[in-house]
mmCIF file of the N, C-alpha and C atoms, coordinates in Angstrom:
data_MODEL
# 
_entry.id   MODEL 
# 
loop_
_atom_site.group_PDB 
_atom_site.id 
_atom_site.type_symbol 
_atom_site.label_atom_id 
_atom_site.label_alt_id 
_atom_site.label_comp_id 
_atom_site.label_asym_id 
_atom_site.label_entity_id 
_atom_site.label_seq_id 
_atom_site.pdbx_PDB_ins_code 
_atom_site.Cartn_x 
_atom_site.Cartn_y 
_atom_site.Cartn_z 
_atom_site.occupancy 
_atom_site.B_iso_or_equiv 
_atom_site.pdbx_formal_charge 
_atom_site.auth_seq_id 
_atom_site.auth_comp_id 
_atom_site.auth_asym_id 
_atom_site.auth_atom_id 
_atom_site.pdbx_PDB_model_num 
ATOM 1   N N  . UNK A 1 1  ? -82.224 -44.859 -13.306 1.00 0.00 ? 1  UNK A N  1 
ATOM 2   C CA . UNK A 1 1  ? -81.386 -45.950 -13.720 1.00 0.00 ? 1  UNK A CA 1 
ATOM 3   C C  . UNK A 1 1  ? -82.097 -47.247 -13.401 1.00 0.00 ? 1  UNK A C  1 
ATOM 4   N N  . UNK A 1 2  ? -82.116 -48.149 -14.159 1.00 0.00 ? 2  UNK A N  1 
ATOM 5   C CA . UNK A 1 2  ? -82.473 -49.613 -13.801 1.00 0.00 ? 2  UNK A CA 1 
ATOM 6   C C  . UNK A 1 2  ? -81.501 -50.281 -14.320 1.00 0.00 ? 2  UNK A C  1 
ATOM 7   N N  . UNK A 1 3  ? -81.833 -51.363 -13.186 1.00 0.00 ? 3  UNK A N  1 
ATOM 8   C CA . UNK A 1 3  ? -80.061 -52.599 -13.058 1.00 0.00 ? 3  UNK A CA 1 
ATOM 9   C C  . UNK A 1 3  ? -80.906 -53.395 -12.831 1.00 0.00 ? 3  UNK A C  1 
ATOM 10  N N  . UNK A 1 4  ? -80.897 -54.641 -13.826 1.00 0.00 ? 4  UNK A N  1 
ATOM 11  C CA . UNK A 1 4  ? -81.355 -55.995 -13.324 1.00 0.00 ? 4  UNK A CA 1 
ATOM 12  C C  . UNK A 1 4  ? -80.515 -56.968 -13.716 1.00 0.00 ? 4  UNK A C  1 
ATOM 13  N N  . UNK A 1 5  ? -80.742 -57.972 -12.818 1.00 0.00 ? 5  UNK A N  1 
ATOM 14  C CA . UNK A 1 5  ? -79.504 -59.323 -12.989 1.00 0.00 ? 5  UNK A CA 1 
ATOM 15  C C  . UNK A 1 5  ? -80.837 -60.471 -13.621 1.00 0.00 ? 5  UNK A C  1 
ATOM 16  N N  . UNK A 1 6  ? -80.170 -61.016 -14.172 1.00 0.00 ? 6  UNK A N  1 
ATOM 17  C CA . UNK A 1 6  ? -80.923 -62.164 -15.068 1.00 0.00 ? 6  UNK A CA 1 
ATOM 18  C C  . UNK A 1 6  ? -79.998 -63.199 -15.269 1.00 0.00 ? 6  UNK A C  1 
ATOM 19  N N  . UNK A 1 7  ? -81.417 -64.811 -15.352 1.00 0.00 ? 7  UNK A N  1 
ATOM 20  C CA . UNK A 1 7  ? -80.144 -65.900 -15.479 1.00 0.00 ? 7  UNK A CA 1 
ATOM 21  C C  . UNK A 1 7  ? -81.095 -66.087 -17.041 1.00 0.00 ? 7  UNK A C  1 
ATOM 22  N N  . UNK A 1 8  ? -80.417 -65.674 -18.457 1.00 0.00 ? 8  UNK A N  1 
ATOM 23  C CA . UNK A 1 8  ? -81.108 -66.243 -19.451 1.00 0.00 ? 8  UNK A CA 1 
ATOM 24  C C  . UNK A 1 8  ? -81.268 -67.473 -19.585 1.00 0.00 ? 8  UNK A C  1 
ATOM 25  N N  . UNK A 1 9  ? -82.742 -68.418 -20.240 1.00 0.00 ? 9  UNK A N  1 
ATOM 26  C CA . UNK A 1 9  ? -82.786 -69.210 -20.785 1.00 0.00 ? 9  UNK A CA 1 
ATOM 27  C C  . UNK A 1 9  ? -82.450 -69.725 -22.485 1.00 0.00 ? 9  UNK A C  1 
ATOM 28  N N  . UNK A 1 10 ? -82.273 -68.543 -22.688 1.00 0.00 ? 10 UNK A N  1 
ATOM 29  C CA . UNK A 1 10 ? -82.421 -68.712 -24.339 1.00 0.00 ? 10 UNK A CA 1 
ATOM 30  C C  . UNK A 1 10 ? -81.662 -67.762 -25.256 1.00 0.00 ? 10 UNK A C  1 
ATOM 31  N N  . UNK A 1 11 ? -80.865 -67.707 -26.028 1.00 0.00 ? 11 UNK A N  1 
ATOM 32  C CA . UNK A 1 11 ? -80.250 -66.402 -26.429 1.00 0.00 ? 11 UNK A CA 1 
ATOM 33  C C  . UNK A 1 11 ? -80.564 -65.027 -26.884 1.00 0.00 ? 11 UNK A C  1 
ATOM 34  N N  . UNK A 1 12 ? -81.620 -64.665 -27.029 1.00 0.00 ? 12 UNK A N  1 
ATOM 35  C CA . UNK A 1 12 ? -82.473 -63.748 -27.363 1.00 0.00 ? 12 UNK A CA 1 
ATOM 36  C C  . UNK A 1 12 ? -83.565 -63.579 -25.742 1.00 0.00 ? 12 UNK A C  1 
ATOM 37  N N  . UNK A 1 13 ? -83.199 -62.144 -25.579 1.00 0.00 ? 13 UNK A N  1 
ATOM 38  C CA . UNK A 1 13 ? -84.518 -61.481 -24.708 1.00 0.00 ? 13 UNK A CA 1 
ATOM 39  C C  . UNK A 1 13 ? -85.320 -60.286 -25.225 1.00 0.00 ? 13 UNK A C  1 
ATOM 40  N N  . UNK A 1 14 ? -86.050 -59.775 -24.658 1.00 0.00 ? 14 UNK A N  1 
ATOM 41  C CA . UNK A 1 14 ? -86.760 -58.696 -25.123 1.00 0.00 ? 14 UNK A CA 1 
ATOM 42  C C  . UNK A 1 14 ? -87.082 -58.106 -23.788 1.00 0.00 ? 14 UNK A C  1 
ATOM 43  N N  . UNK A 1 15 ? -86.681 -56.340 -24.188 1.00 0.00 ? 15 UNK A N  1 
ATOM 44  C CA . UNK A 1 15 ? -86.773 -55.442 -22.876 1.00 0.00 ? 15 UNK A CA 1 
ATOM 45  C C  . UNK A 1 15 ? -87.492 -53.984 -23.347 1.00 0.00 ? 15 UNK A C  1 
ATOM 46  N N  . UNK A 1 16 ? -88.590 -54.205 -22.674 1.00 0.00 ? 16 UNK A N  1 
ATOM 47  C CA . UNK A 1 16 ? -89.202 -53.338 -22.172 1.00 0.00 ? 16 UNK A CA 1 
ATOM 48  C C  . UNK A 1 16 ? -88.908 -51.917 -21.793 1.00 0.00 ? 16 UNK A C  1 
ATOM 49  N N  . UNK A 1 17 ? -88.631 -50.700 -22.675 1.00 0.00 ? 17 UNK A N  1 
ATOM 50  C CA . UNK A 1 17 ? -88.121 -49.385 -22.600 1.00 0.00 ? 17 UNK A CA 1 
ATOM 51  C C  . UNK A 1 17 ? -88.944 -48.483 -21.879 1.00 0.00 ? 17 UNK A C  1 
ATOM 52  N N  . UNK A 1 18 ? -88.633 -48.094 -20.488 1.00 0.00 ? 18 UNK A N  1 
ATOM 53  C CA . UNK A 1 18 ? -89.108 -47.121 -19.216 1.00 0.00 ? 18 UNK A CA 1 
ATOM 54  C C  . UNK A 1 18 ? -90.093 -45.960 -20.597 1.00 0.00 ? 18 UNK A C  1 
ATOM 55  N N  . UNK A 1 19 ? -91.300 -45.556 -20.548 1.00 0.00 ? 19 UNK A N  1 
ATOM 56  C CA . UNK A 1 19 ? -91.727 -44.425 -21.335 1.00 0.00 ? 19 UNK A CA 1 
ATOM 57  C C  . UNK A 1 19 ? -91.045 -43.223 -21.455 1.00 0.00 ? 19 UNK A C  1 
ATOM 58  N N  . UNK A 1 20 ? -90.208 -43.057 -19.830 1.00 0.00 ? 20 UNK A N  1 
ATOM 59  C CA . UNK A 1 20 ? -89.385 -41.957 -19.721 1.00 0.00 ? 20 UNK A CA 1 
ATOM 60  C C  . UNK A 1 20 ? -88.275 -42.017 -20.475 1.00 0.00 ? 20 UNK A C  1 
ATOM 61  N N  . UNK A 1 21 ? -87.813 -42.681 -21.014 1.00 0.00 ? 21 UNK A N  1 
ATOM 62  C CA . UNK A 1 21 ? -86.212 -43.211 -21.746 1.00 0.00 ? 21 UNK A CA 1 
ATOM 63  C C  . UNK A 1 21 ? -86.836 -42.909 -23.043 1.00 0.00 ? 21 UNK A C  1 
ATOM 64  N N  . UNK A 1 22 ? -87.910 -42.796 -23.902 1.00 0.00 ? 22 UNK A N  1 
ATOM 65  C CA . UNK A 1 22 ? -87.915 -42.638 -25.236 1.00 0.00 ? 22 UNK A CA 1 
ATOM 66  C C  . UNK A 1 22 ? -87.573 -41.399 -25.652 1.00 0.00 ? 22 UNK A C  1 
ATOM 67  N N  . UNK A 1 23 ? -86.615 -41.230 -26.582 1.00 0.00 ? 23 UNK A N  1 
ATOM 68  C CA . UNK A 1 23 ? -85.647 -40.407 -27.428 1.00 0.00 ? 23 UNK A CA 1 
ATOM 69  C C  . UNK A 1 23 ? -84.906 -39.557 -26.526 1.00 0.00 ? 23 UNK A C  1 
ATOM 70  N N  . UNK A 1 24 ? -84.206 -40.675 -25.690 1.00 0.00 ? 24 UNK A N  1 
ATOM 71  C CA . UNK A 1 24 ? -83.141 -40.375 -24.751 1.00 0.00 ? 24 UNK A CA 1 
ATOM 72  C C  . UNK A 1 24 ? -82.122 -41.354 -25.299 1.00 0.00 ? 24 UNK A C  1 
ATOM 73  N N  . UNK A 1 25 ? -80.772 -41.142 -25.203 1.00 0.00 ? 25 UNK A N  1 
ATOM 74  C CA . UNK A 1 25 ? -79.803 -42.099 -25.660 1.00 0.00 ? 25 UNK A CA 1 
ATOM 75  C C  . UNK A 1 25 ? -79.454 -43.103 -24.070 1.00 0.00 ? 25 UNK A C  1 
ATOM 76  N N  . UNK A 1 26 ? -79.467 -44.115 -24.205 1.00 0.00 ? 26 UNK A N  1 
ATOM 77  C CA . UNK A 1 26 ? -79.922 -44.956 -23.482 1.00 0.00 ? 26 UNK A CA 1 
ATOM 78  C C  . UNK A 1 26 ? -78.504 -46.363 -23.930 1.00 0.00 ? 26 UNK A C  1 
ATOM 79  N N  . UNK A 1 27 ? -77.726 -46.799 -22.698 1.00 0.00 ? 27 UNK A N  1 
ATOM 80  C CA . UNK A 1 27 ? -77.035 -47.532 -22.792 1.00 0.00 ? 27 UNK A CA 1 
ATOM 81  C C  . UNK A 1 27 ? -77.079 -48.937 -22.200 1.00 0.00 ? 27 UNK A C  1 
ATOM 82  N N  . UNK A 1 28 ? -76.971 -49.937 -22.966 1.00 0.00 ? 28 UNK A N  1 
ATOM 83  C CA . UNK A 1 28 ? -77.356 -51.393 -22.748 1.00 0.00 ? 28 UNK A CA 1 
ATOM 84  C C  . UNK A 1 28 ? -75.739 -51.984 -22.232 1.00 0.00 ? 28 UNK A C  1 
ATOM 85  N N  . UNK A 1 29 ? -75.544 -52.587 -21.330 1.00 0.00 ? 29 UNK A N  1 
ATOM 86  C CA . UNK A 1 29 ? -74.542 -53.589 -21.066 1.00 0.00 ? 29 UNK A CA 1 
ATOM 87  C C  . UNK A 1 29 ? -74.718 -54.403 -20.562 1.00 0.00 ? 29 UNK A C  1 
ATOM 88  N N  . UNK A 1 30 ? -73.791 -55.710 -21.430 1.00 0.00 ? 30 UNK A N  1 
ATOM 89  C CA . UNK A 1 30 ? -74.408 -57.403 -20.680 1.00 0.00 ? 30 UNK A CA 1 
ATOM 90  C C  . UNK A 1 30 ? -72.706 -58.007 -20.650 1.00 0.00 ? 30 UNK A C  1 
ATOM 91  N N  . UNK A 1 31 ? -72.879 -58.183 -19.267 1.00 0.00 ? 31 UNK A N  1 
ATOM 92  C CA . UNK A 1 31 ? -71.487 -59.279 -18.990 1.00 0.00 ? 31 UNK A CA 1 
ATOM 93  C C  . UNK A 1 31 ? -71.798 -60.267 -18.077 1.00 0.00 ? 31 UNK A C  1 
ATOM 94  N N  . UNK A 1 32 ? -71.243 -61.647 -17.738 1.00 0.00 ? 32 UNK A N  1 
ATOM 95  C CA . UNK A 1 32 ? -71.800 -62.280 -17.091 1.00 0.00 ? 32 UNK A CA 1 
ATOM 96  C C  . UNK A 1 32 ? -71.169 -61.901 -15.893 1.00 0.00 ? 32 UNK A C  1 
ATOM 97  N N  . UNK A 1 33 ? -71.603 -62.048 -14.596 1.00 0.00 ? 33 UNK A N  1 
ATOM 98  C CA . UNK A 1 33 ? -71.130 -61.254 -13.252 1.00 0.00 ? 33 UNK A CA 1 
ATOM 99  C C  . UNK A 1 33 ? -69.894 -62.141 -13.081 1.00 0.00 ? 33 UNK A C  1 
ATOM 100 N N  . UNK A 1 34 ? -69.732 -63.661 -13.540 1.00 0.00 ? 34 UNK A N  1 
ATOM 101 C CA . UNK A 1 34 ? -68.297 -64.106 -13.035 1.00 0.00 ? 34 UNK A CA 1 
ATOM 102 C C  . UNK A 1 34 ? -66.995 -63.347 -13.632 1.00 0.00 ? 34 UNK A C  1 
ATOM 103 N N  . UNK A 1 35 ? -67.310 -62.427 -15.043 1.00 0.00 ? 35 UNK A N  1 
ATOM 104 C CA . UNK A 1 35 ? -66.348 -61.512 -15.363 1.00 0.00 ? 35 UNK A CA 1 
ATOM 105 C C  . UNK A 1 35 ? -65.894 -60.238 -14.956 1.00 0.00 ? 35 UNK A C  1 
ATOM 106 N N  . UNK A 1 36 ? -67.156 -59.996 -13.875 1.00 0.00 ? 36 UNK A N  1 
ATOM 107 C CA . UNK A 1 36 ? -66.939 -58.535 -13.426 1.00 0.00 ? 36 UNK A CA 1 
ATOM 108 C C  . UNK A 1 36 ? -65.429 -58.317 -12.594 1.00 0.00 ? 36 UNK A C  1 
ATOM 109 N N  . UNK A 1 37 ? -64.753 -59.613 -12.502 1.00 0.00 ? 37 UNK A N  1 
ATOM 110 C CA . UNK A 1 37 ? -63.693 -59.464 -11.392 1.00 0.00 ? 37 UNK A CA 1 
ATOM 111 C C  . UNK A 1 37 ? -62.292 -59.501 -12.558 1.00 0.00 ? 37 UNK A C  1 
ATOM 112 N N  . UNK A 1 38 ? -62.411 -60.382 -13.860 1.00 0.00 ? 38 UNK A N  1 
ATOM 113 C CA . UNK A 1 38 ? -61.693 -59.942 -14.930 1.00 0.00 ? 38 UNK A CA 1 
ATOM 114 C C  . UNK A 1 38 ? -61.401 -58.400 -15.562 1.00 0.00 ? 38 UNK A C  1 
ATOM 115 N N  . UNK A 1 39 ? -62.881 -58.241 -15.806 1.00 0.00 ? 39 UNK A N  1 
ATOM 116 C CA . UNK A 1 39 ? -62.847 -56.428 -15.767 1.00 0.00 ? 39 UNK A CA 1 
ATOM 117 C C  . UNK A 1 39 ? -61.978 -55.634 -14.956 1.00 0.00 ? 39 UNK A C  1 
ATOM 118 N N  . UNK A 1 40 ? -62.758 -55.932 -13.938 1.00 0.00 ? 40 UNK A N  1 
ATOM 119 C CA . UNK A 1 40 ? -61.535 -54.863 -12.428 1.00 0.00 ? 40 UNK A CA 1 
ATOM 120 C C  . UNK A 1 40 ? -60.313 -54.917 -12.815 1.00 0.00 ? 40 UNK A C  1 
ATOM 121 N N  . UNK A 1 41 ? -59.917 -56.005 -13.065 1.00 0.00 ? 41 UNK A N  1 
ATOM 122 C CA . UNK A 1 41 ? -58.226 -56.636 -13.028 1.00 0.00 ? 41 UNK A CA 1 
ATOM 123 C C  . UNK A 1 41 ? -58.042 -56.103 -14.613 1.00 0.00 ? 41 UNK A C  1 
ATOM 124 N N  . UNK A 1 42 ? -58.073 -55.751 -15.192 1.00 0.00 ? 42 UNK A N  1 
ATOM 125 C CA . UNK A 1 42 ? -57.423 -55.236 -16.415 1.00 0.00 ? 42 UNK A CA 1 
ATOM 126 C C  . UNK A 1 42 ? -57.841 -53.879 -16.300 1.00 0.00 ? 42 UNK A C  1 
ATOM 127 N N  . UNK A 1 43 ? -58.714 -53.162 -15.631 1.00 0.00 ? 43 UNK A N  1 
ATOM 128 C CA . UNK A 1 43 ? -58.560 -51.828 -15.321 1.00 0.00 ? 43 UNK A CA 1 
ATOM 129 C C  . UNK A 1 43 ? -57.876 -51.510 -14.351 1.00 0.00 ? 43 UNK A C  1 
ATOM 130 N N  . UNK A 1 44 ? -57.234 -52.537 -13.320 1.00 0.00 ? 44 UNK A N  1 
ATOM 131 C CA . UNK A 1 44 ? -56.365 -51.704 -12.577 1.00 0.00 ? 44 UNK A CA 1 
ATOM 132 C C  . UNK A 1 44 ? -54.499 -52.101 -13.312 1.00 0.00 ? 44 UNK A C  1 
ATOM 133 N N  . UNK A 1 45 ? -54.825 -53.048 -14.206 1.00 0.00 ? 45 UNK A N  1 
ATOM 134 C CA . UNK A 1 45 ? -53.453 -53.235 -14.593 1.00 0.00 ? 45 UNK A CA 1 
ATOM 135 C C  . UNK A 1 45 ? -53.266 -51.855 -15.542 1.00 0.00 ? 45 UNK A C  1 
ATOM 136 N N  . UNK A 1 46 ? -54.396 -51.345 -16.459 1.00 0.00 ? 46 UNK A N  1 
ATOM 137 C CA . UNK A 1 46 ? -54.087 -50.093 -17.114 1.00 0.00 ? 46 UNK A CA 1 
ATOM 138 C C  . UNK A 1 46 ? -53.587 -48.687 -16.439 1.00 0.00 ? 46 UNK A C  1 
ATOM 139 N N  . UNK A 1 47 ? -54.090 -49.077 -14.989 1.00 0.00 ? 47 UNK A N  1 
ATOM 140 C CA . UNK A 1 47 ? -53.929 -47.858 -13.940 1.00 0.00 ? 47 UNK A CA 1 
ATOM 141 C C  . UNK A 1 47 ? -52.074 -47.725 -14.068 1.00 0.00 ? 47 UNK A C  1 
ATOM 142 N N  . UNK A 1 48 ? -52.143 -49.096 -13.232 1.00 0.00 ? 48 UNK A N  1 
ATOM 143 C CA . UNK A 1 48 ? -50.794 -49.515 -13.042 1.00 0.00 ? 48 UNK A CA 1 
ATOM 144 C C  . UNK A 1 48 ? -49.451 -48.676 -14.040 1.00 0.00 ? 48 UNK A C  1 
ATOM 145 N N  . UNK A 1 49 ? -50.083 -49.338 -15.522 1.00 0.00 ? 49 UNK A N  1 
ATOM 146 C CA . UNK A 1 49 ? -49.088 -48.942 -16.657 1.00 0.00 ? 49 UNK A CA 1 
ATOM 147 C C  . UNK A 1 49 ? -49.118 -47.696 -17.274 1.00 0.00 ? 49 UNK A C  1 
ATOM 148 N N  . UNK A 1 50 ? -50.695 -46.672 -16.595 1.00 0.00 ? 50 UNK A N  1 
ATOM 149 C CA . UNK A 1 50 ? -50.458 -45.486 -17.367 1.00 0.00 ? 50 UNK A CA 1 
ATOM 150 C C  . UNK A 1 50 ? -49.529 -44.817 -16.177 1.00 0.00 ? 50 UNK A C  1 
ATOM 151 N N  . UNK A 1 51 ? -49.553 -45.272 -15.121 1.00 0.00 ? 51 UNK A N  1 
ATOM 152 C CA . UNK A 1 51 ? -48.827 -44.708 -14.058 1.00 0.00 ? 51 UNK A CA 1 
ATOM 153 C C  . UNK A 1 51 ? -47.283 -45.010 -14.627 1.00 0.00 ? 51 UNK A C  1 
ATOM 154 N N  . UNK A 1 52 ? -46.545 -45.696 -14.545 1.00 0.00 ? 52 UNK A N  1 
ATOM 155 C CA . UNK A 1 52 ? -45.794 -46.286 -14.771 1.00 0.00 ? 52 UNK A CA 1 
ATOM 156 C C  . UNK A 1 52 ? -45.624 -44.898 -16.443 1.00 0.00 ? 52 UNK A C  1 
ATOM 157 N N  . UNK A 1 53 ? -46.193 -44.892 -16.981 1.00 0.00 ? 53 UNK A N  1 
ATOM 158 C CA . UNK A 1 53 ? -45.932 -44.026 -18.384 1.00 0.00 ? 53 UNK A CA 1 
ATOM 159 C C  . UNK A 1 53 ? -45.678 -42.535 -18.319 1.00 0.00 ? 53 UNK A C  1 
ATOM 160 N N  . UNK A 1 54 ? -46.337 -42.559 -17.259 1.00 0.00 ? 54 UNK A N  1 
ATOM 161 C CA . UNK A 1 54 ? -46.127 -40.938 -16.909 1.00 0.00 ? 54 UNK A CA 1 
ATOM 162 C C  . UNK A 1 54 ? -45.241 -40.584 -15.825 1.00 0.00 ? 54 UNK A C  1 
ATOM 163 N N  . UNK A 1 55 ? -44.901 -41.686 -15.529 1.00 0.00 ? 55 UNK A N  1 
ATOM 164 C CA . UNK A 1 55 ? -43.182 -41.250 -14.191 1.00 0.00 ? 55 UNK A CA 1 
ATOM 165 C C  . UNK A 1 55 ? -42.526 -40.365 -14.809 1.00 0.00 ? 55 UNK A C  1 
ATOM 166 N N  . UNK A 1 56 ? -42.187 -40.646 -15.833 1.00 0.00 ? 56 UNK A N  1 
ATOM 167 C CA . UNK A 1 56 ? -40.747 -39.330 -16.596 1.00 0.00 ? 56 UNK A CA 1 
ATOM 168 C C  . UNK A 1 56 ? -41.368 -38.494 -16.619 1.00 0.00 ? 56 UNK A C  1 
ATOM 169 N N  . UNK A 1 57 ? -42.064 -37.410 -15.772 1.00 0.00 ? 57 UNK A N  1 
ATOM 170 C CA . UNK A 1 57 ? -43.319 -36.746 -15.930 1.00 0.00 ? 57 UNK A CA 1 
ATOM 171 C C  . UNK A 1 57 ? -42.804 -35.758 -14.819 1.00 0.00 ? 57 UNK A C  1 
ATOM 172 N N  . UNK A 1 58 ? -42.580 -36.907 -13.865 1.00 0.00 ? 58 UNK A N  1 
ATOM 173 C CA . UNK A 1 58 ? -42.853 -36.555 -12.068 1.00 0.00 ? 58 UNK A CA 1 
ATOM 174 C C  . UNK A 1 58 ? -41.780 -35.390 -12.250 1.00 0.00 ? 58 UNK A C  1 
ATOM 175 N N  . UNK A 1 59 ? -42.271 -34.809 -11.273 1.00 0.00 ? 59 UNK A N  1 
ATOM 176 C CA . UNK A 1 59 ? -41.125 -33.721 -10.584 1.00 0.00 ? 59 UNK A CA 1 
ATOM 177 C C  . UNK A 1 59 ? -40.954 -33.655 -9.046  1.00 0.00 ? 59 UNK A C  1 
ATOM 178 N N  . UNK A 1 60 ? -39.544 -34.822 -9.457  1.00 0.00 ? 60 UNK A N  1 
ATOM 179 C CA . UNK A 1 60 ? -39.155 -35.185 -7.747  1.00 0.00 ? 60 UNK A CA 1 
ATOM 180 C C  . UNK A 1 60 ? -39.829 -33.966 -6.550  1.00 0.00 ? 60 UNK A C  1 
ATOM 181 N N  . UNK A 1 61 ? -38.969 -32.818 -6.889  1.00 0.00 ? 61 UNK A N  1 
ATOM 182 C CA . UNK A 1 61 ? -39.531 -32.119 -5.531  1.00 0.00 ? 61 UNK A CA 1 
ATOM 183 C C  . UNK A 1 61 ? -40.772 -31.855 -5.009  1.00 0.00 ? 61 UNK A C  1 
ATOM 184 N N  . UNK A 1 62 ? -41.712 -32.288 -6.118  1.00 0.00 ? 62 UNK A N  1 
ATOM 185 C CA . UNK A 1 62 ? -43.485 -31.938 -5.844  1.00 0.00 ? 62 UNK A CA 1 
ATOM 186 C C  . UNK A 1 62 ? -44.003 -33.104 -5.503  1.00 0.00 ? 62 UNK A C  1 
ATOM 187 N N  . UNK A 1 63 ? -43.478 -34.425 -5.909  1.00 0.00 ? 63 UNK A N  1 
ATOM 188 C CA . UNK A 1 63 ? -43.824 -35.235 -5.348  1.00 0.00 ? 63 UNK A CA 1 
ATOM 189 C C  . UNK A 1 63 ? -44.755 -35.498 -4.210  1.00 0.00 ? 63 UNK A C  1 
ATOM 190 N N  . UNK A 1 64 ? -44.261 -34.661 -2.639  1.00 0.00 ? 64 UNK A N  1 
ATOM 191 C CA . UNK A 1 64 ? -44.259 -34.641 -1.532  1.00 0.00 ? 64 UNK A CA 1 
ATOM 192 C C  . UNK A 1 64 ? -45.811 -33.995 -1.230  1.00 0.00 ? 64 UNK A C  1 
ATOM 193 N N  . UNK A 1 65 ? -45.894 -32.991 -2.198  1.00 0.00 ? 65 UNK A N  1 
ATOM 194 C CA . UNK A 1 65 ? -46.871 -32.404 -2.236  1.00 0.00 ? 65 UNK A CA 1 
ATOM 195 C C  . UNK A 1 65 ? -48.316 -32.847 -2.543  1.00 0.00 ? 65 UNK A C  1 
ATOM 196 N N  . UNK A 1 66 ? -48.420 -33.905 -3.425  1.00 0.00 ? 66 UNK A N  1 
ATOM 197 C CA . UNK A 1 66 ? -49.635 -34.973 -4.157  1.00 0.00 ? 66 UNK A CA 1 
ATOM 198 C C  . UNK A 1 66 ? -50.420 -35.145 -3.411  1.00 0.00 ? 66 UNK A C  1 
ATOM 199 N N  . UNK A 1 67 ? -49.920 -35.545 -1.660  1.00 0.00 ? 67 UNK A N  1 
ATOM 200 C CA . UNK A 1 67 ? -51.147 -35.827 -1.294  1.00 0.00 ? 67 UNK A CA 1 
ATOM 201 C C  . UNK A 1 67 ? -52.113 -34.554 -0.703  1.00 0.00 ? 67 UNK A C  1 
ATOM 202 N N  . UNK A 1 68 ? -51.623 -33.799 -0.638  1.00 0.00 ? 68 UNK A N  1 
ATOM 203 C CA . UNK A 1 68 ? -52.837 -32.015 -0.309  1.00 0.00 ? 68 UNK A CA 1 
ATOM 204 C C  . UNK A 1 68 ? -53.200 -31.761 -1.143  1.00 0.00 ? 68 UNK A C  1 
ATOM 205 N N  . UNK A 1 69 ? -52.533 -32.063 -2.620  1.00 0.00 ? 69 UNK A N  1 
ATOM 206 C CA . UNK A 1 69 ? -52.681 -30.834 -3.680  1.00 0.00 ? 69 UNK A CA 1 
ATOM 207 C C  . UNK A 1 69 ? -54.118 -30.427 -3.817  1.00 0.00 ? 69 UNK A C  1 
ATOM 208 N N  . UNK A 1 70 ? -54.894 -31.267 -4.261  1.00 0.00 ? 70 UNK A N  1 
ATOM 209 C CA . UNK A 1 70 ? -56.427 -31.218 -3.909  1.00 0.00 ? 70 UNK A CA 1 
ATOM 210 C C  . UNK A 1 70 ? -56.870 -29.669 -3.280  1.00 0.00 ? 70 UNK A C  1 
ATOM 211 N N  . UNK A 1 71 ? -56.879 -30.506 -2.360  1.00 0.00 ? 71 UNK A N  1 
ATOM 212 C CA . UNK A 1 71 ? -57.426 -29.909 -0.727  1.00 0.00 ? 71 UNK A CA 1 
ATOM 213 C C  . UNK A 1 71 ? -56.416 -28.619 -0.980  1.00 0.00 ? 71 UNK A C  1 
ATOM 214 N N  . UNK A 1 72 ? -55.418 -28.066 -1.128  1.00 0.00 ? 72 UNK A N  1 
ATOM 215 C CA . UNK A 1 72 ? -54.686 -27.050 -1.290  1.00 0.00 ? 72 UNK A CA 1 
ATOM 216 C C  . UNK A 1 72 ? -55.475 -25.783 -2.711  1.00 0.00 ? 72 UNK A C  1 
ATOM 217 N N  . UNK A 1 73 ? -56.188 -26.841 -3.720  1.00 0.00 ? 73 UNK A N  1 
ATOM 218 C CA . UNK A 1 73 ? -56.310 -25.952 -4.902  1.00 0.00 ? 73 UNK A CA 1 
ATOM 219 C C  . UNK A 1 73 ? -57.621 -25.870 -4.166  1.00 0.00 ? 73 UNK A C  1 
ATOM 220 N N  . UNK A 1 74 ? -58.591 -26.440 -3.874  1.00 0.00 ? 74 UNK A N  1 
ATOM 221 C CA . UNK A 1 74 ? -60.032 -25.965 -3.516  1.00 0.00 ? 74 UNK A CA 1 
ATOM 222 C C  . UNK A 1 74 ? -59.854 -24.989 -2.195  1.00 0.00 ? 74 UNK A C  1 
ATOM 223 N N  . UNK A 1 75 ? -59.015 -24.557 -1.276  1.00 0.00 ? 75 UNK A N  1 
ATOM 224 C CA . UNK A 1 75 ? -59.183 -23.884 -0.539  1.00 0.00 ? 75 UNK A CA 1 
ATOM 225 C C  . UNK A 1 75 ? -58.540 -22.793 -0.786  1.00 0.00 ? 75 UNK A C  1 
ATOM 226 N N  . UNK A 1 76 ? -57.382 -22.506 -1.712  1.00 0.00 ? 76 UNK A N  1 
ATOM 227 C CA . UNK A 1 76 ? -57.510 -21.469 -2.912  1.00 0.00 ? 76 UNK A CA 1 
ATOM 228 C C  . UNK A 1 76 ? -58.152 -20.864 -3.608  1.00 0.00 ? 76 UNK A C  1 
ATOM 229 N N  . UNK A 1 77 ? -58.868 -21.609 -4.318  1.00 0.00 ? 77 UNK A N  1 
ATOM 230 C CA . UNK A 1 77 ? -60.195 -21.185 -5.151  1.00 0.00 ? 77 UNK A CA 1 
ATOM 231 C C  . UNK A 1 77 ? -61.284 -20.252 -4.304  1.00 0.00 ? 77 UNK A C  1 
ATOM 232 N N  . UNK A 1 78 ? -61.430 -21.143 -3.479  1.00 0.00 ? 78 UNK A N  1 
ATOM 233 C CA . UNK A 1 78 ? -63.007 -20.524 -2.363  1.00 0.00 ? 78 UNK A CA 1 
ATOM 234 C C  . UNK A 1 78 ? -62.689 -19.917 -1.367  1.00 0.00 ? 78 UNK A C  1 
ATOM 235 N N  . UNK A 1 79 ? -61.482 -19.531 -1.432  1.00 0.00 ? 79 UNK A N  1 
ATOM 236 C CA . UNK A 1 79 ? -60.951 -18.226 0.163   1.00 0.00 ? 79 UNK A CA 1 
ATOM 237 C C  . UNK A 1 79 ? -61.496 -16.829 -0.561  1.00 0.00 ? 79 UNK A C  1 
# 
């Protein structure tokens, strides 16, 4: 993986593809870092509302259970 931060001068750059990356599918993303905290905040508001979507879902009495369940199915599995 390579991560580099850059302050552009000009609207157009040109980047240099690792030899190892050719005819590999290879993903480019550019945001400016003062948005990275906008990002967060609308992915945790989606958290929020898919939560919120799937309440009529819950089943009160298991509820209680959510926080082992995990840890309950993997030590099931591998006994």
């Amino acid at each position: 993986m390579i991560r580099e931060v850059i302050r552009p001068q000009q609207t157009s750059i040109t980047i240099d593809i690792p030899q190892s990356y050719i005819n590999k599918d290879v993903e480019f993303i550019m945001f400016a870092l003062d948005e990275k905290d906008e990002i967060l905040d609308i992915k945790q508001d989606d958290l929020a509302s898919l939560g919120g979507a799937l309440n009529r879902y819950a089943n009160p009495s298991k509820i209680e259970l959510e926080s082992s369940a995990w840890e309950e199915h993997i030590l099931d599995k591998y006994r």
